[in-house]
Chimera marker file (.cmm) of the C-alpha trace (Angstrom):
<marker_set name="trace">
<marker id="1" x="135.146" y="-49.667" z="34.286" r="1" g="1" b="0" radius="0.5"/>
<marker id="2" x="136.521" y="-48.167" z="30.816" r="1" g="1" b="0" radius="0.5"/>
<marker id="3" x="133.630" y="-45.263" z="31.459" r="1" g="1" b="0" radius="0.5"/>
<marker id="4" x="133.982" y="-44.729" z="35.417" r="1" g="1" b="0" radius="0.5"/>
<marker id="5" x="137.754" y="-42.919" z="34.398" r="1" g="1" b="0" radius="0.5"/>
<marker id="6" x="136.344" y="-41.406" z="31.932" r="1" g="1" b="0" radius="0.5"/>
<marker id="7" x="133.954" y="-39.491" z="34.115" r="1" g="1" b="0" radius="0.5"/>
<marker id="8" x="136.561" y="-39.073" z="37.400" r="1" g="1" b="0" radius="0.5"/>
<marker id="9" x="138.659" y="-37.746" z="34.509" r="1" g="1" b="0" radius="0.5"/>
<marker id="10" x="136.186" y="-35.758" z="32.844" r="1" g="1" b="0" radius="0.5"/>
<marker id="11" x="135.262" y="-34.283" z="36.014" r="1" g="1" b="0" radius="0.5"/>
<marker id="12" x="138.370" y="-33.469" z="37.374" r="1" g="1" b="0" radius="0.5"/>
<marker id="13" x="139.516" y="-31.788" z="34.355" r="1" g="1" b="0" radius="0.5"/>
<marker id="14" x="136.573" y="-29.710" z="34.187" r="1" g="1" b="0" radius="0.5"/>
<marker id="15" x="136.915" y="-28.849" z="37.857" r="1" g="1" b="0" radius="0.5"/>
<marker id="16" x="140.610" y="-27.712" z="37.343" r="1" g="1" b="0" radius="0.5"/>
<marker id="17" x="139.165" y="-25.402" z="34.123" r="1" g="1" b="0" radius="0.5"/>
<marker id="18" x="136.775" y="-23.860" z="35.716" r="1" g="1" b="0" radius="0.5"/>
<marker id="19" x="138.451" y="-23.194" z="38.465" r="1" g="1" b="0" radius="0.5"/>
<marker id="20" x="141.185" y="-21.346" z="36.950" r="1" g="1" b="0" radius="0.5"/>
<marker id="21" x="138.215" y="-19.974" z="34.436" r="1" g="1" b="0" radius="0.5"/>
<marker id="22" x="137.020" y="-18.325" z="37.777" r="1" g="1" b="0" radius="0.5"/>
<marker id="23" x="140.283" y="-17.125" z="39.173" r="1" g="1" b="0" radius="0.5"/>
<marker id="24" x="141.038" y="-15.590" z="35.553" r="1" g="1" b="0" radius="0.5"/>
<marker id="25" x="137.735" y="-13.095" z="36.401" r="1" g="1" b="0" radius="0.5"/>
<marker id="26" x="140.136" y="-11.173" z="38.463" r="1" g="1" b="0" radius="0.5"/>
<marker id="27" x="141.478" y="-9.396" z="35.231" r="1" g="1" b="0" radius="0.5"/>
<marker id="28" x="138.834" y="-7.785" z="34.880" r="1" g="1" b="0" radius="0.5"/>
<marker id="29" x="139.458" y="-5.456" z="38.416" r="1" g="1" b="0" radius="0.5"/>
<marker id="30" x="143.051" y="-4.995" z="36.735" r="1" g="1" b="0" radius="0.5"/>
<marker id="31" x="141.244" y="-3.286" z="33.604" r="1" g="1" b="0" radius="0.5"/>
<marker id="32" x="140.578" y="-5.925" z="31.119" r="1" g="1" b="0" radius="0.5"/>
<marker id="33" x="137.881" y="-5.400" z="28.724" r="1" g="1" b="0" radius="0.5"/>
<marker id="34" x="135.790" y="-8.700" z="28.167" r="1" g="1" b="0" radius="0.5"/>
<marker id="35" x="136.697" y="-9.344" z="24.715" r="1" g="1" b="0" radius="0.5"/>
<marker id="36" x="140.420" y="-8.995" z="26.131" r="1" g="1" b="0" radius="0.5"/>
<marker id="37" x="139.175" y="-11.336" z="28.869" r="1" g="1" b="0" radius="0.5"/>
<marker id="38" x="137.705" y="-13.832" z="26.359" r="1" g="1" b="0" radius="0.5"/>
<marker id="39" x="140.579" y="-13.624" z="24.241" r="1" g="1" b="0" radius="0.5"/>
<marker id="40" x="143.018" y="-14.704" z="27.024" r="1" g="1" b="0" radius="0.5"/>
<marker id="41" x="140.677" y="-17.358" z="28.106" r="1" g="1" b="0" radius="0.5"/>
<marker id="42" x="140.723" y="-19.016" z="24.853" r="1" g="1" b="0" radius="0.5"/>
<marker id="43" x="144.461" y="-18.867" z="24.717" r="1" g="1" b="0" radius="0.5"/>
<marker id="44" x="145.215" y="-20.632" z="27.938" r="1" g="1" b="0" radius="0.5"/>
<marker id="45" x="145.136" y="-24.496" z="28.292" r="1" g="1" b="0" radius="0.5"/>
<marker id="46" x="142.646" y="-24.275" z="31.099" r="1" g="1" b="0" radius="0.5"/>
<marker id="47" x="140.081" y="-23.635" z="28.958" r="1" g="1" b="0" radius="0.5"/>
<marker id="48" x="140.751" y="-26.535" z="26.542" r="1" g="1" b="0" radius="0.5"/>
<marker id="49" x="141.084" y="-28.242" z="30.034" r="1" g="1" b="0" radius="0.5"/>
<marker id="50" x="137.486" y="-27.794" z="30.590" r="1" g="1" b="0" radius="0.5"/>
<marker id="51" x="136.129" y="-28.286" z="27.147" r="1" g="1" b="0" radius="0.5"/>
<marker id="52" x="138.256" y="-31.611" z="27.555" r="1" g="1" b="0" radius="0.5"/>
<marker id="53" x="136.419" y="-32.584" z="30.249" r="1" g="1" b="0" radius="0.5"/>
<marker id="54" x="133.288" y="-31.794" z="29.439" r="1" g="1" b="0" radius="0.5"/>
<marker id="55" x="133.627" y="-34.382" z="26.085" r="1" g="1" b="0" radius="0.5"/>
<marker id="56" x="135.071" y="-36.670" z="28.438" r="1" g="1" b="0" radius="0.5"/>
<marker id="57" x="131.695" y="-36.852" z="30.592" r="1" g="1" b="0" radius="0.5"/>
<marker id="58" x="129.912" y="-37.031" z="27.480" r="1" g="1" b="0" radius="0.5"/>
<marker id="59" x="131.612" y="-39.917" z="26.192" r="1" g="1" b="0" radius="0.5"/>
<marker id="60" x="131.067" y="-41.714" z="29.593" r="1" g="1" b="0" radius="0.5"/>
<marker id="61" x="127.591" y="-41.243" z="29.832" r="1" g="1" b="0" radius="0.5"/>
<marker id="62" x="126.985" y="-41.668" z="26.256" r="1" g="1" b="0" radius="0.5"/>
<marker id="63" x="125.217" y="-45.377" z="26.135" r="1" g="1" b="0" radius="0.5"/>
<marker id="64" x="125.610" y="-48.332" z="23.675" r="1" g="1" b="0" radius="0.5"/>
<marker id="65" x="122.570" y="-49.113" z="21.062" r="1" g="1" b="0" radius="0.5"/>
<marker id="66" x="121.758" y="-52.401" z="21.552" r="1" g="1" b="0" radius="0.5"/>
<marker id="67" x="120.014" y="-54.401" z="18.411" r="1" g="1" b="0" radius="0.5"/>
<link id1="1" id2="2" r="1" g="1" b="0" radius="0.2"/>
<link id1="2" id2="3" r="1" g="1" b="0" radius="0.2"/>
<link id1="3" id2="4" r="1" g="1" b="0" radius="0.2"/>
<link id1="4" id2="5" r="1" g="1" b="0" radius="0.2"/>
<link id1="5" id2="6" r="1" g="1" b="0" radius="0.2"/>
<link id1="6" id2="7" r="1" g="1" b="0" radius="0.2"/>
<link id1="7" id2="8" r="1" g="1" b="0" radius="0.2"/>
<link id1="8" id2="9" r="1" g="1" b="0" radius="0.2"/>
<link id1="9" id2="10" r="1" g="1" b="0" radius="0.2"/>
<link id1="10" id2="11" r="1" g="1" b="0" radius="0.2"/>
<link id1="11" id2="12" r="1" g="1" b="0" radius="0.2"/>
<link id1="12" id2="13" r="1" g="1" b="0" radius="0.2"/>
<link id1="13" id2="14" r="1" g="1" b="0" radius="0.2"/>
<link id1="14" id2="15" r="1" g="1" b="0" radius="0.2"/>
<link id1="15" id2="16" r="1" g="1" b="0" radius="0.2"/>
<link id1="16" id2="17" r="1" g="1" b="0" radius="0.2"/>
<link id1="17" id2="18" r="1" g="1" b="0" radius="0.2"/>
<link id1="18" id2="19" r="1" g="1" b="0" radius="0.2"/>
<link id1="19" id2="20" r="1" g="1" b="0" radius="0.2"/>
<link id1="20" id2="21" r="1" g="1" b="0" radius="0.2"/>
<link id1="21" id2="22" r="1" g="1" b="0" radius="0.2"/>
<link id1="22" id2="23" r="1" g="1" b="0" radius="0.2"/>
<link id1="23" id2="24" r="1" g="1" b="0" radius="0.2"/>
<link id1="24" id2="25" r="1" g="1" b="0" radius="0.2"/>
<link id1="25" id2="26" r="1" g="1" b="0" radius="0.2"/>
<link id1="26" id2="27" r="1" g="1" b="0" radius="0.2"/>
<link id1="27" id2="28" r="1" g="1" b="0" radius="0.2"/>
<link id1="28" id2="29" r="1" g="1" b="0" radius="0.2"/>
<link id1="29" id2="30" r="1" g="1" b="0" radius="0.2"/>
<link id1="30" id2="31" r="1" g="1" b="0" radius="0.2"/>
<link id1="31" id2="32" r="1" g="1" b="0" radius="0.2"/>
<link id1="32" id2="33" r="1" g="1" b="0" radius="0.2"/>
<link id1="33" id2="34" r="1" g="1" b="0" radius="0.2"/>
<link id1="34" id2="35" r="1" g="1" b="0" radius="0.2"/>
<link id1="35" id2="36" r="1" g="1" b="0" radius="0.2"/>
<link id1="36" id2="37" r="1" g="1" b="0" radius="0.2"/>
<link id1="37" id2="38" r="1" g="1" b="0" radius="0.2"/>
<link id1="38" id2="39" r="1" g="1" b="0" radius="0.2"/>
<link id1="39" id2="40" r="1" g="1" b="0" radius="0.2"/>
<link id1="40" id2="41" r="1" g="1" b="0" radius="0.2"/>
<link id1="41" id2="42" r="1" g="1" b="0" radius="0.2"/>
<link id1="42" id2="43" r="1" g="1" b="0" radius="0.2"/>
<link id1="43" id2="44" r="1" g="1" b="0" radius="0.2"/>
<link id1="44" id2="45" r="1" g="1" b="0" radius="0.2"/>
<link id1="45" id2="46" r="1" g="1" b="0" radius="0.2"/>
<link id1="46" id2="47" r="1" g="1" b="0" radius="0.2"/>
<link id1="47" id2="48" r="1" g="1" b="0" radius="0.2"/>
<link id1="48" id2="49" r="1" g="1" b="0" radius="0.2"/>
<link id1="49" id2="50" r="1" g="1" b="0" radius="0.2"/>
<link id1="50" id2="51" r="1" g="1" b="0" radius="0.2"/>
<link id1="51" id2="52" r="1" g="1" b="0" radius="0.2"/>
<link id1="52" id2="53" r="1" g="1" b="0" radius="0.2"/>
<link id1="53" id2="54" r="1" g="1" b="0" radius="0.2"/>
<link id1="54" id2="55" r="1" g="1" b="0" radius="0.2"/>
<link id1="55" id2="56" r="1" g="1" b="0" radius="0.2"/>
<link id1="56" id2="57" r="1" g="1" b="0" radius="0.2"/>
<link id1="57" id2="58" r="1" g="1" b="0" radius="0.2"/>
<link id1="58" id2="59" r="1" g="1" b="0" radius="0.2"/>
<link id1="59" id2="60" r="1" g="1" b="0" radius="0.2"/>
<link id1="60" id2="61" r="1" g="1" b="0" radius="0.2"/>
<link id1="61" id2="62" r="1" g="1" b="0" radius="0.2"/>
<link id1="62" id2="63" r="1" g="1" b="0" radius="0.2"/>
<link id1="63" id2="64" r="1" g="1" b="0" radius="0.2"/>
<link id1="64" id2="65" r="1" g="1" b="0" radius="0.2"/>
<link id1="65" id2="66" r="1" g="1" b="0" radius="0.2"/>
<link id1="66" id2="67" r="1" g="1" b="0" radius="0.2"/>
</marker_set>
């Protein structure tokens, strides 16, 4: 049950960085450069949403050795 949350968590998290990931791209029309753009990305939260998330699916579907 532990790893079902995991992965809704996981997932939604990821959903939410990418999203706003997405809706950043928009900077670019303003002027941004894409090292500018990278740089802000790795500044906000979202981003460390999505990495966040992404471990978190991991972790879910990561199985136990059995001896």
């Amino acid at each position: 049950m532990l790893k079902f949350f995991l992965f809704i968590f996981g997932f939604i998290f990821s959903v939410i960085g990418l999203f706003f990931i997405i809706l950043y791209l928009n900077l670019f029309v303003i002027g941004y450069s894409f090292f500018e753009f990278v740089y802000f990305i790795i500044r906000s939260i979202y981003c460390d949403l999505f990495f966040i998330g992404i471990i978190l699916i991991y972790i879910s579907m990561k199985r136990k050795v059995r001896r």
